[in-house]
MARTI-906942 format. One record per residue (C-alpha): residue in three letters; x, y, z negated; residue number from 1. Coordinates in steps of 0.001 Angstrom, whole numbers, plus 500000, padded with zeros to 6 digits. Each point is the difference from the previous one (the first is absolute). Last residue first. Layout:
residues N
<rec aa="ala" u="X" v="Y" w="Z" i="NUM"/>
...
This chain:
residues 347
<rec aa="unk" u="488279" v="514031" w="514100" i="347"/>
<rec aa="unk" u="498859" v="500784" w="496635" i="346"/>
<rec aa="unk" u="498752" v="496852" w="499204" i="345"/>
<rec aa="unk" u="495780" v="499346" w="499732" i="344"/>
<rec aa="unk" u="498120" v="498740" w="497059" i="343"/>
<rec aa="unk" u="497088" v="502587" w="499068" i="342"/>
<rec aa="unk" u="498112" v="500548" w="502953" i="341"/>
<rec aa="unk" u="501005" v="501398" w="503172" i="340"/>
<rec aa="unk" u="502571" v="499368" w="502458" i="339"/>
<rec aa="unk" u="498266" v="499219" w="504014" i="338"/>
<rec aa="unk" u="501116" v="496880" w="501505" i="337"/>
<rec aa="unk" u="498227" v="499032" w="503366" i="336"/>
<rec aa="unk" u="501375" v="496351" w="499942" i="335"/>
<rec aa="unk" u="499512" v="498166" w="496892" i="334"/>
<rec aa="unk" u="501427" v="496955" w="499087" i="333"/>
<rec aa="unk" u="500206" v="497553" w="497178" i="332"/>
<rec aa="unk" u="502540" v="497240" w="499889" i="331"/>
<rec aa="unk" u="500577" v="497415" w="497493" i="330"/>
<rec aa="unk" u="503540" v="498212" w="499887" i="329"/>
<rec aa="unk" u="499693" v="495921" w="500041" i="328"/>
<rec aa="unk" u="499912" v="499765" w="503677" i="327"/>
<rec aa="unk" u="503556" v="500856" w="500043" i="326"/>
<rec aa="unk" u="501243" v="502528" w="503583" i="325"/>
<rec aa="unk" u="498150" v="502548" w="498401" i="324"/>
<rec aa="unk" u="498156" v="502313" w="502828" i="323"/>
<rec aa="unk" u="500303" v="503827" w="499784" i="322"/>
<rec aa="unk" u="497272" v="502213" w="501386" i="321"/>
<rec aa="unk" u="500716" v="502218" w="503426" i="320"/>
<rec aa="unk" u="497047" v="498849" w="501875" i="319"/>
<rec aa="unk" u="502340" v="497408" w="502211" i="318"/>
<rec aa="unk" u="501332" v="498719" w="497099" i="317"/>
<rec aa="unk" u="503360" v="500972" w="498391" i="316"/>
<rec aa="unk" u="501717" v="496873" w="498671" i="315"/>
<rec aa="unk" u="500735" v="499209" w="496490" i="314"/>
<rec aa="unk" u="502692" v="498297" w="497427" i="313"/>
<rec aa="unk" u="499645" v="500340" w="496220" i="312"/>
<rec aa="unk" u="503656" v="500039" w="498433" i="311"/>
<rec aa="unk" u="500514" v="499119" w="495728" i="310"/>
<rec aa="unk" u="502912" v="500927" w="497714" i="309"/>
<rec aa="unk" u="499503" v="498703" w="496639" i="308"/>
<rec aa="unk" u="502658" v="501343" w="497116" i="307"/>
<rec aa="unk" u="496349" v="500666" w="497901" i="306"/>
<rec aa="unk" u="497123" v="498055" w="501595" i="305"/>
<rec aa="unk" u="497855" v="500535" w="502935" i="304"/>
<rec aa="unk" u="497167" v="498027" w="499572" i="303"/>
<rec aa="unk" u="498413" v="498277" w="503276" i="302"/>
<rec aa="unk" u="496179" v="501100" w="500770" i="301"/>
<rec aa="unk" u="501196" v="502543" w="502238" i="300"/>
<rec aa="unk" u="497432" v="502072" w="501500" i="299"/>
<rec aa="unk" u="500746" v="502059" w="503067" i="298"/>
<rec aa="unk" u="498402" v="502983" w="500742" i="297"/>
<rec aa="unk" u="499736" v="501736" w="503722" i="296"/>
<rec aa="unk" u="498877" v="503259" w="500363" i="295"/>
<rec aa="unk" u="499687" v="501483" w="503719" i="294"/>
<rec aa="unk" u="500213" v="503614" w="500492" i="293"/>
<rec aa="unk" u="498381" v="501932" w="503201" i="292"/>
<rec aa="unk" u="501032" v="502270" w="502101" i="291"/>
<rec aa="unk" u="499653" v="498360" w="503204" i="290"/>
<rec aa="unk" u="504060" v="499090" w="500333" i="289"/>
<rec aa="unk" u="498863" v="497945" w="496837" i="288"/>
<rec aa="unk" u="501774" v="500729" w="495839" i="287"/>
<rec aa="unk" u="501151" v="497192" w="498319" i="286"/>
<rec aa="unk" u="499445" v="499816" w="496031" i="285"/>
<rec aa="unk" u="500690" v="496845" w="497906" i="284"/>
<rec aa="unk" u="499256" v="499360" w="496937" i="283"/>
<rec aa="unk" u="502043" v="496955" w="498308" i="282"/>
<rec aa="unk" u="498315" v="498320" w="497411" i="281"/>
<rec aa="unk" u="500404" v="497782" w="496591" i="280"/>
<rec aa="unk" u="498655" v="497474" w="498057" i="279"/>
<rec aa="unk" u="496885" v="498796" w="501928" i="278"/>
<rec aa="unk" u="497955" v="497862" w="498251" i="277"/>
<rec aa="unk" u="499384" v="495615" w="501294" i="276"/>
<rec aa="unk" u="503630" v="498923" w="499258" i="275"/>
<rec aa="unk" u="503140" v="499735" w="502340" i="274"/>
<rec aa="unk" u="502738" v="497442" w="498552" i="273"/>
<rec aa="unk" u="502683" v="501347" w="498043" i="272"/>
<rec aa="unk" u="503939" v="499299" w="500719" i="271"/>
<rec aa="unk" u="501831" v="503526" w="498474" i="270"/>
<rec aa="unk" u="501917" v="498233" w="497144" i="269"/>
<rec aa="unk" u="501664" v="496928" w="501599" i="268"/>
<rec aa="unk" u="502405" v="499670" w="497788" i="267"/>
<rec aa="unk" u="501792" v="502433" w="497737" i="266"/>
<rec aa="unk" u="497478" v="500467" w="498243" i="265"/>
<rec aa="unk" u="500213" v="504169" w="497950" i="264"/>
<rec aa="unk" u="496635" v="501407" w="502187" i="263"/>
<rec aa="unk" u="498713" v="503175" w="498004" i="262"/>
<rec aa="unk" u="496361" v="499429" w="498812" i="261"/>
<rec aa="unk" u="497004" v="499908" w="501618" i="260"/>
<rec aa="unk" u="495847" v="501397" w="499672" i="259"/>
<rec aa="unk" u="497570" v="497688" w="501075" i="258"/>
<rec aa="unk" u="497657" v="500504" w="496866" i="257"/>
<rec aa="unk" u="502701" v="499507" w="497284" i="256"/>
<rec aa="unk" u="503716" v="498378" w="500773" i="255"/>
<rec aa="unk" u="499922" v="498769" w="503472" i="254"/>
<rec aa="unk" u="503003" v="497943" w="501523" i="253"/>
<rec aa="unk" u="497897" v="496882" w="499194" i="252"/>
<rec aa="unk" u="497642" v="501098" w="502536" i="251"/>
<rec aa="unk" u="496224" v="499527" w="499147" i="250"/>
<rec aa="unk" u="499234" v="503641" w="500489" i="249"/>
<rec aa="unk" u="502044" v="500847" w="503065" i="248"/>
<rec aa="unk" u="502793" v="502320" w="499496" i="247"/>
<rec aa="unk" u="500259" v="503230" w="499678" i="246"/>
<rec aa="unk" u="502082" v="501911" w="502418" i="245"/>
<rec aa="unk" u="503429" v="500836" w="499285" i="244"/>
<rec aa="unk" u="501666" v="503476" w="499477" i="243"/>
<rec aa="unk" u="500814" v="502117" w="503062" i="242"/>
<rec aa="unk" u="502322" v="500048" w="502971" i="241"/>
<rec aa="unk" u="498254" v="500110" w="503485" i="240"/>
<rec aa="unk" u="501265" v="499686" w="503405" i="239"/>
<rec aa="unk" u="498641" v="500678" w="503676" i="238"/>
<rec aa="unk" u="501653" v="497905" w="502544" i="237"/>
<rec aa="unk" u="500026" v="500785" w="504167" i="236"/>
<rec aa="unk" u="500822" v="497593" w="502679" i="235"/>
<rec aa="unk" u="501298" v="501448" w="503081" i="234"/>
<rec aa="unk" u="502290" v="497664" w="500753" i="233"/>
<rec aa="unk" u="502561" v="502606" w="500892" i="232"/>
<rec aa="unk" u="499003" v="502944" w="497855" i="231"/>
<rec aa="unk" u="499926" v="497480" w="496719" i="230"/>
<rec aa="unk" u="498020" v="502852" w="498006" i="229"/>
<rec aa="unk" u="499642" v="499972" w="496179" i="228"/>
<rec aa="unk" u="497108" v="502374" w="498311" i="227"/>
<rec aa="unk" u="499398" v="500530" w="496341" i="226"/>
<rec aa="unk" u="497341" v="499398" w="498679" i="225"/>
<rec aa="unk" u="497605" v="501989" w="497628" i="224"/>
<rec aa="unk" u="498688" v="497859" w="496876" i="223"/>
<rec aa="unk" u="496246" v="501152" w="499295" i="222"/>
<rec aa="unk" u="499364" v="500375" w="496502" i="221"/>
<rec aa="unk" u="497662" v="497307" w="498028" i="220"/>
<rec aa="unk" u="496258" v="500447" w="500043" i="219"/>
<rec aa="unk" u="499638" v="498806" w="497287" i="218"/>
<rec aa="unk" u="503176" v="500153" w="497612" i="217"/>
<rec aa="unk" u="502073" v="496953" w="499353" i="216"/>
<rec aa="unk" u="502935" v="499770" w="497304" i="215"/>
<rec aa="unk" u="503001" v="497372" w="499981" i="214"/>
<rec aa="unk" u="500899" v="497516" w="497249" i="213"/>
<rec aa="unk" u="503573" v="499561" w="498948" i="212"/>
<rec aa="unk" u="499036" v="500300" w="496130" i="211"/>
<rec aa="unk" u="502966" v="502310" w="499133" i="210"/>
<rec aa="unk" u="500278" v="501891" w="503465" i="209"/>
<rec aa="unk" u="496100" v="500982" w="500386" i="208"/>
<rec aa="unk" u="500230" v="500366" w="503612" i="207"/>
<rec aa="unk" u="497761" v="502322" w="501955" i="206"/>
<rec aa="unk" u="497872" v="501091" w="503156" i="205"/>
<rec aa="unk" u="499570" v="495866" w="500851" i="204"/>
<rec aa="unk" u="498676" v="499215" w="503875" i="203"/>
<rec aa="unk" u="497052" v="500159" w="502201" i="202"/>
<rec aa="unk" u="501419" v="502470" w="502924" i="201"/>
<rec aa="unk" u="501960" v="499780" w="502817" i="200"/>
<rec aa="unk" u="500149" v="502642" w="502658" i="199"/>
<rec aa="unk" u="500613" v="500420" w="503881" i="198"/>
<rec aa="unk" u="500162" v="502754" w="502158" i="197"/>
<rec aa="unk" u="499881" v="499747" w="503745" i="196"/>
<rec aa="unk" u="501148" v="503072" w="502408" i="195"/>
<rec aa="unk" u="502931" v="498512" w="501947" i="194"/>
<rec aa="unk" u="497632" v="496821" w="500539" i="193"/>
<rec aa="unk" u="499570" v="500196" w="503591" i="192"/>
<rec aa="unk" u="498879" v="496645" w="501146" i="191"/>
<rec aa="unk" u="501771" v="497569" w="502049" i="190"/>
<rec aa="unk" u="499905" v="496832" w="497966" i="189"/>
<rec aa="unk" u="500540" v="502214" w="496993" i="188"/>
<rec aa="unk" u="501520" v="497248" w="497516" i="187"/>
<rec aa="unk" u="500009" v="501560" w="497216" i="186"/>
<rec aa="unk" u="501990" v="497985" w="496550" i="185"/>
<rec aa="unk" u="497741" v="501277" w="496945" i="184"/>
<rec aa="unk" u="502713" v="499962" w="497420" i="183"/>
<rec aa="unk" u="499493" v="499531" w="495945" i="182"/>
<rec aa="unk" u="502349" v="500494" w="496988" i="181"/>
<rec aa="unk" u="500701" v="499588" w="496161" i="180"/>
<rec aa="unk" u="499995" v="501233" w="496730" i="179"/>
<rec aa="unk" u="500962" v="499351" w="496429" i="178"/>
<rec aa="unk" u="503742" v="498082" w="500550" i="177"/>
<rec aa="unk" u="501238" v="498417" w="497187" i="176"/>
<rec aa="unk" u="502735" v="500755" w="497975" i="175"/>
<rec aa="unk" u="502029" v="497338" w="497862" i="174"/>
<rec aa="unk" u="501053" v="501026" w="496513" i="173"/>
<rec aa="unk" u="502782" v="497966" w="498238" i="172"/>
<rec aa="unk" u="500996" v="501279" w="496730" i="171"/>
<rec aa="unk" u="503617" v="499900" w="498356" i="170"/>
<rec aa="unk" u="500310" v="500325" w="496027" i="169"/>
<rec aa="unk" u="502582" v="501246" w="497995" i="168"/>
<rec aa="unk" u="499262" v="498498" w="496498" i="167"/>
<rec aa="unk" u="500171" v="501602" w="496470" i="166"/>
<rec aa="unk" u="495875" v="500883" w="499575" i="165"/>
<rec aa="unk" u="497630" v="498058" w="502943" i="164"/>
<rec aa="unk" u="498614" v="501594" w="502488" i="163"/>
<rec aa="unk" u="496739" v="498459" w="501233" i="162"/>
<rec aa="unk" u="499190" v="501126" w="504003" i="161"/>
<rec aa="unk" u="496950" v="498740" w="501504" i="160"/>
<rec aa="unk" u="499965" v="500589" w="503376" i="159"/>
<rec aa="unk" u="498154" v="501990" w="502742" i="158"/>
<rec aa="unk" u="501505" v="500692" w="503642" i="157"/>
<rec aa="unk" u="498828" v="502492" w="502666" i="156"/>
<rec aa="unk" u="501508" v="500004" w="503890" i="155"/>
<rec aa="unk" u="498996" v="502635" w="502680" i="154"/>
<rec aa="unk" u="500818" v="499624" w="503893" i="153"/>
<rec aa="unk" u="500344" v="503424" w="501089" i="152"/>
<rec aa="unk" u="497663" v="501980" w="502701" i="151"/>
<rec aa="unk" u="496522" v="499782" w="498817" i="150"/>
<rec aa="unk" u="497240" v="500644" w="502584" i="149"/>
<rec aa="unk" u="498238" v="503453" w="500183" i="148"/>
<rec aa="unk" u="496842" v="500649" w="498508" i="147"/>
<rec aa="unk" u="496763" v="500197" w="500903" i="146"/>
<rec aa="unk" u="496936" v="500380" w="497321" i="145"/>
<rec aa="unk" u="502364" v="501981" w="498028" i="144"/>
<rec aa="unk" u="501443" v="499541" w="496446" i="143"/>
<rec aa="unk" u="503862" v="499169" w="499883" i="142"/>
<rec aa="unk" u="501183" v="496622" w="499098" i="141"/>
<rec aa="unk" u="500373" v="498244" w="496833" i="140"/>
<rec aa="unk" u="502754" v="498176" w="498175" i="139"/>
<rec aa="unk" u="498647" v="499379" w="496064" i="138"/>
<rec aa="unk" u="501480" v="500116" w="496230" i="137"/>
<rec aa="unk" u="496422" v="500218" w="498592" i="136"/>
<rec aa="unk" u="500854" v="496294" w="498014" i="135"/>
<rec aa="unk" u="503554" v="501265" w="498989" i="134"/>
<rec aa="unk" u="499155" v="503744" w="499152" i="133"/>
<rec aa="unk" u="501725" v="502906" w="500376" i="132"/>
<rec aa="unk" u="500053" v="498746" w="504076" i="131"/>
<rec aa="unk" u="496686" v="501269" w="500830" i="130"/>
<rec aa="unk" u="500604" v="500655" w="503499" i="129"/>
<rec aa="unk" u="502668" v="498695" w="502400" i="128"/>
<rec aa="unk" u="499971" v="501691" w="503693" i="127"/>
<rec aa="unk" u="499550" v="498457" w="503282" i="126"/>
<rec aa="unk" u="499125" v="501800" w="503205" i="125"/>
<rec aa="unk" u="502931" v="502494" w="499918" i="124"/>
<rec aa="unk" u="502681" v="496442" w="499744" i="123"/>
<rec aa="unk" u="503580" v="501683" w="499499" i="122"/>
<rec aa="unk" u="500006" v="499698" w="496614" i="121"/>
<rec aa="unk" u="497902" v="496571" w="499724" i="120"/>
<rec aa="unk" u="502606" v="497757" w="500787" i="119"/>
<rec aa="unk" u="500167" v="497961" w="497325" i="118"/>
<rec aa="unk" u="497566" v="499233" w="496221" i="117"/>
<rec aa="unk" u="501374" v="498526" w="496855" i="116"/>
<rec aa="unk" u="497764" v="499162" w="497232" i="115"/>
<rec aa="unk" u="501373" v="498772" w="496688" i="114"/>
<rec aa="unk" u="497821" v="499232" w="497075" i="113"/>
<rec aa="unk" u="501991" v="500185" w="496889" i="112"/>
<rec aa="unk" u="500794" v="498347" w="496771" i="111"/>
<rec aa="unk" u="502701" v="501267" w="497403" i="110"/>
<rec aa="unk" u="503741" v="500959" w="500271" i="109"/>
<rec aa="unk" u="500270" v="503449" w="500455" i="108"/>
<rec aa="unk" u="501897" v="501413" w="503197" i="107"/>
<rec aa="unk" u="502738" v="499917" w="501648" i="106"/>
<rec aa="unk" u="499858" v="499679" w="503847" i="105"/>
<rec aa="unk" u="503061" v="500293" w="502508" i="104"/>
<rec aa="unk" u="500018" v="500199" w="503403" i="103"/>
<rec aa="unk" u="501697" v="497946" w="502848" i="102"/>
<rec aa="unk" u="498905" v="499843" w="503422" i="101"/>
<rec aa="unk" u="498960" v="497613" w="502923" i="100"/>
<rec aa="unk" u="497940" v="500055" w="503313" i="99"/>
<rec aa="unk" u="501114" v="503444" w="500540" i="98"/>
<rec aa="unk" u="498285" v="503748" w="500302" i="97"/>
<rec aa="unk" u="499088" v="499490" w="496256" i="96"/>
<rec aa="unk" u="498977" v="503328" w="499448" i="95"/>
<rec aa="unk" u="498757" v="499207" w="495413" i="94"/>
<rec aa="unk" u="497286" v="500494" w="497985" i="93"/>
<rec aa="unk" u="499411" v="499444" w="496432" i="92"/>
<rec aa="unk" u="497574" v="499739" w="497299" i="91"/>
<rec aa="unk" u="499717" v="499358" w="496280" i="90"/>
<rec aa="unk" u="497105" v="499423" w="497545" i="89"/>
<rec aa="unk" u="497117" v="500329" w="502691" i="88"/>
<rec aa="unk" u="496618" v="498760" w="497538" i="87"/>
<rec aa="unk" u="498331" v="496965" w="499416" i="86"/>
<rec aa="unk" u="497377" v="501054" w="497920" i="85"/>
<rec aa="unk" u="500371" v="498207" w="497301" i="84"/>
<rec aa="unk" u="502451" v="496791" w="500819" i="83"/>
<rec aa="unk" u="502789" v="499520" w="502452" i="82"/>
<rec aa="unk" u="501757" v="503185" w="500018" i="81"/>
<rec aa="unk" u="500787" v="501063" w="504297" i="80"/>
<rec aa="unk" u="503534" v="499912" w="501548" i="79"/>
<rec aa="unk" u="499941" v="501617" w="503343" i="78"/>
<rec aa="unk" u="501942" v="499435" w="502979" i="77"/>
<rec aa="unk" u="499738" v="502358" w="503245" i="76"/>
<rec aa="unk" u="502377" v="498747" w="502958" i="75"/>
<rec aa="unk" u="501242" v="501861" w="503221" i="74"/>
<rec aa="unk" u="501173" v="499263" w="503191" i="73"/>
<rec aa="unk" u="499538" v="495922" w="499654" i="72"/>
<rec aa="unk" u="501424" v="497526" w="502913" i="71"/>
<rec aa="unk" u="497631" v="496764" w="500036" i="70"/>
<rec aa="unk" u="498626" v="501640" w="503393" i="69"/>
<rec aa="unk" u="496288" v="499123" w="501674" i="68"/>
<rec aa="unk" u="499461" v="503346" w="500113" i="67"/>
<rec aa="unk" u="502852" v="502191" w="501643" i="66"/>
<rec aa="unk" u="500731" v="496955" w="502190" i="65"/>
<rec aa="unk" u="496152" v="500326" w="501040" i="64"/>
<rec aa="unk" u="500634" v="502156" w="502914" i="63"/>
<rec aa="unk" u="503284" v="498824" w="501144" i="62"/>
<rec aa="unk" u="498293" v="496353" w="500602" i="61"/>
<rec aa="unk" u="496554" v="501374" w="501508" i="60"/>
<rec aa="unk" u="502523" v="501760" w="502463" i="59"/>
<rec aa="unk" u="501510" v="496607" w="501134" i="58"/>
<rec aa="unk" u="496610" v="497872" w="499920" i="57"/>
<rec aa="unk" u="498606" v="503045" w="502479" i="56"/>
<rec aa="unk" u="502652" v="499456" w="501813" i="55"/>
<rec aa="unk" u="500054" v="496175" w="500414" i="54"/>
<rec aa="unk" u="496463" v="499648" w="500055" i="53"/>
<rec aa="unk" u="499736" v="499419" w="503713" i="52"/>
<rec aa="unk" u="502777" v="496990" w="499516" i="51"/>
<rec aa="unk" u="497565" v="498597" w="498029" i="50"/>
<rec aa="unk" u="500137" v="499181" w="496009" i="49"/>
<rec aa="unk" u="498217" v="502927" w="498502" i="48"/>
<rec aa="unk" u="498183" v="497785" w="497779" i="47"/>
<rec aa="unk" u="501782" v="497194" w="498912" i="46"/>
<rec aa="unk" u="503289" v="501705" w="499730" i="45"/>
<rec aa="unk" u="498471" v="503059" w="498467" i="44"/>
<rec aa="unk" u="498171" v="498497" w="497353" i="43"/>
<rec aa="unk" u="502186" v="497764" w="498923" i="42"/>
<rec aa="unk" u="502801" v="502705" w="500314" i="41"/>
<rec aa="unk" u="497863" v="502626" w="497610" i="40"/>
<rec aa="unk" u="498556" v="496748" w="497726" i="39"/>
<rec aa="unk" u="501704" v="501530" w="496455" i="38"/>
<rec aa="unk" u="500914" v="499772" w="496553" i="37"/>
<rec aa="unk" u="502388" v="502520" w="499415" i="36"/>
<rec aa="unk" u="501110" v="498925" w="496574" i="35"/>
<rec aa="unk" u="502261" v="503306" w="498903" i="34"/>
<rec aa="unk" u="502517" v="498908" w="497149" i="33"/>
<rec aa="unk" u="500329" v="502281" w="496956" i="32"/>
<rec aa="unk" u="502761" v="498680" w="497476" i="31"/>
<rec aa="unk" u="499586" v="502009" w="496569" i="30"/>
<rec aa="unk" u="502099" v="500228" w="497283" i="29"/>
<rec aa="unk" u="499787" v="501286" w="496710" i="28"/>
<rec aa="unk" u="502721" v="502103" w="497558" i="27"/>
<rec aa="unk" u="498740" v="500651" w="495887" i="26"/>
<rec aa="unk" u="497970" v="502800" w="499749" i="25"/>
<rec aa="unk" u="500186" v="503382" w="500404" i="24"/>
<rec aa="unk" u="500955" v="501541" w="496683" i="23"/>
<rec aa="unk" u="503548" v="498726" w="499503" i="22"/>
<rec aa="unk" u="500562" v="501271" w="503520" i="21"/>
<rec aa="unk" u="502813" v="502541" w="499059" i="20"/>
<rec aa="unk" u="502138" v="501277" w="502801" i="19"/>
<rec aa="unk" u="497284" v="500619" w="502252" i="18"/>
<rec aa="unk" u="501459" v="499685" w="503549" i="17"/>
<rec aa="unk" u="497588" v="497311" w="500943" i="16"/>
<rec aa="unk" u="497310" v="501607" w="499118" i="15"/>
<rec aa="unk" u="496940" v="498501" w="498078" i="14"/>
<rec aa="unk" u="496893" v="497579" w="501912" i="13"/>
<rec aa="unk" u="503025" v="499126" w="502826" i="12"/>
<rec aa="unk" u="499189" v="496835" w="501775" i="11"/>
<rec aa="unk" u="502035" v="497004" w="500867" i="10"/>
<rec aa="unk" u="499215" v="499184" w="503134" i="9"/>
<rec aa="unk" u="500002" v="497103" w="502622" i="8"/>
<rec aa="unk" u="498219" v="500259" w="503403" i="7"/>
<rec aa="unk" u="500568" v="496127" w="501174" i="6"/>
<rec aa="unk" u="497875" v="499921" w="503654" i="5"/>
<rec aa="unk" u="497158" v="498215" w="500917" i="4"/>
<rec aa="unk" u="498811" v="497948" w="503481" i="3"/>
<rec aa="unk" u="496760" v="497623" w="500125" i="2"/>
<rec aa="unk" u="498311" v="498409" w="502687" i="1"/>
């Protein structure tokens, strides 16, 4: 259920070849450790568990390995004043390219409101915004009513830091992860599917870092997947990484008006019961030897959490629309698709 990784650094805030550091500070420490709280082998060992799924399962698992990781690239740590305005009093980032590393950080001794965000640098849907200020301080992804998936796994951390005068200090800051991932498993029962497109849509467009709550925009952006064949099987999975869903409005995971939080249990953190309102969707698009385009969508009324990884298995029908294998996903079909209106992916 849950993997993590020691990433331990001392960070630099004034060189380390500066022969006189009377001026930065007196020397801190600070142990980063990377909770990957996670259902990725749950999931896939309970739901790709025939020997049809074998392949698929198998290229699902190199897939995600890039984003279910506890291994940080890079890491962006910023120190913000805890009174007034709340402003950026030092910042630093630092090419990790390891699980470990050793930096050092002098600075003054007073009160401060660390954030730490990793892997964004090589994320192009992802960027951090507002980050002069602690409670601005934000991850947010690119405008566009459809955007691509996210391709790292991205971990944020908040503490408290007091520094006290004449002591070297060591801080513990565990990272958790911000965003998470979805699969519609295909199973084309001898349909041509080389042409379908699928989306997801219905989840967070931001992350406010030092209060851990997400942001959600009406309509939200569609999520593009990306496509996984199993040639032999025949199977087909479409895959989406994005921010987390809300959550239903009586969950205790919910912080105001069905919005969630970043997952930090360590047990049993992804079990929710269905509720009444659809959460989430996948749109899906498969085009007819007649010319025509049928539209399936698929309503989850699950949450998908941060760390979660979650698989929605269908069947092509004999019209070309996608049938859930759970009775407890919506469905809503219609078979002479034409795009118009004001909600439609770019296909």
């Amino acid at each position: 259920m849950m993997a993590g990784a020691a990433l331990m650094a001392v960070l630099a805030g004034c060189s380390a070849i500066d022969e006189n550091m009377d001026d930065c500070g007196e020397q801190a420490q600070m142990d980063y450790e990377l909770e990957l709280v996670t259902n990725v082998s749950t999931e896939v060992q309970t739901q790709l568990n025939t020997e049809t799924d074998v392949e698929l399962a198998a290229t699902l698992k190199n897939y995600l390995s890039s984003i279910f990781t506890d291994y940080a690239h890079d890491v962006n740590l910023s120190f913000y004043a805890t009174g007034g305005d709340s402003m950026r009093l030092h910042h630093d980032e630092h090419i990790m390219n390891s699980s470990e590393h050793s930096y050092t950080l002098f600075i003054p001794r007073q009160k401060y409101m660390h954030l730490a965000v990793a892997n964004v640098e090589g994320d192009p849907v992802v960027y951090l915004d507002g980050m002069e200020n602690c409670h601005t301080a934000a991850l947010r992804q690119v405008a566009g009513d459809t955007i691509e998936s996210h391709n790292t796994g991205i971990f944020t951390a908040r503490q408290l830091m007091e520094m006290i005068e004449g002591i070297d200090q060591t801080f513990n800051v565990k990272l958790f992860m911000a965003n998470c991932s979805a699969m519609l498993k295909v199973d084309p029962q001898g349909h041509d599917v080389s042409k379908m497109r699928v989306f997801a849509t219905g989840f967070a467009t931001a992350f406010f870092i030092a209060d851990s709550v997400y942001e959600y925009k009406t309509p939200a952006p569609m999520i593009r997947a990306t496509r996984l064949d199993a040639d032999e099987s025949g199977l087909v999975g479409f895959v989406t990484v994005n921010f987390p869903s809300r959550e239903p409005s009586s969950s205790s995971h919910s912080s105001v008006s069905g919005a969630t939080r970043t997952v930090i249990e360590t047990t049993d953190p992804f079990i929710a019961q269905p509720g009444d309102e659809v959460l989430w969707e996948f749109h899906i698009f498969l085009p007819q030897a007649d010319g025509t385009t049928t539209k399936t969508v698929l309503g989850i009324k699950e949450p998908l959490r941060a760390g979660q990884f979650k698989i929605i298995k269908v069947k092509i029908g004999d019209k070309g629309q996608v049938v859930p294998e759970s009775p407890t996903v919506g469905v809503s079909v219609t078979l002479d698709w034409k795009p118009g209106g004001t909600y439609n992916p770019e296909l």
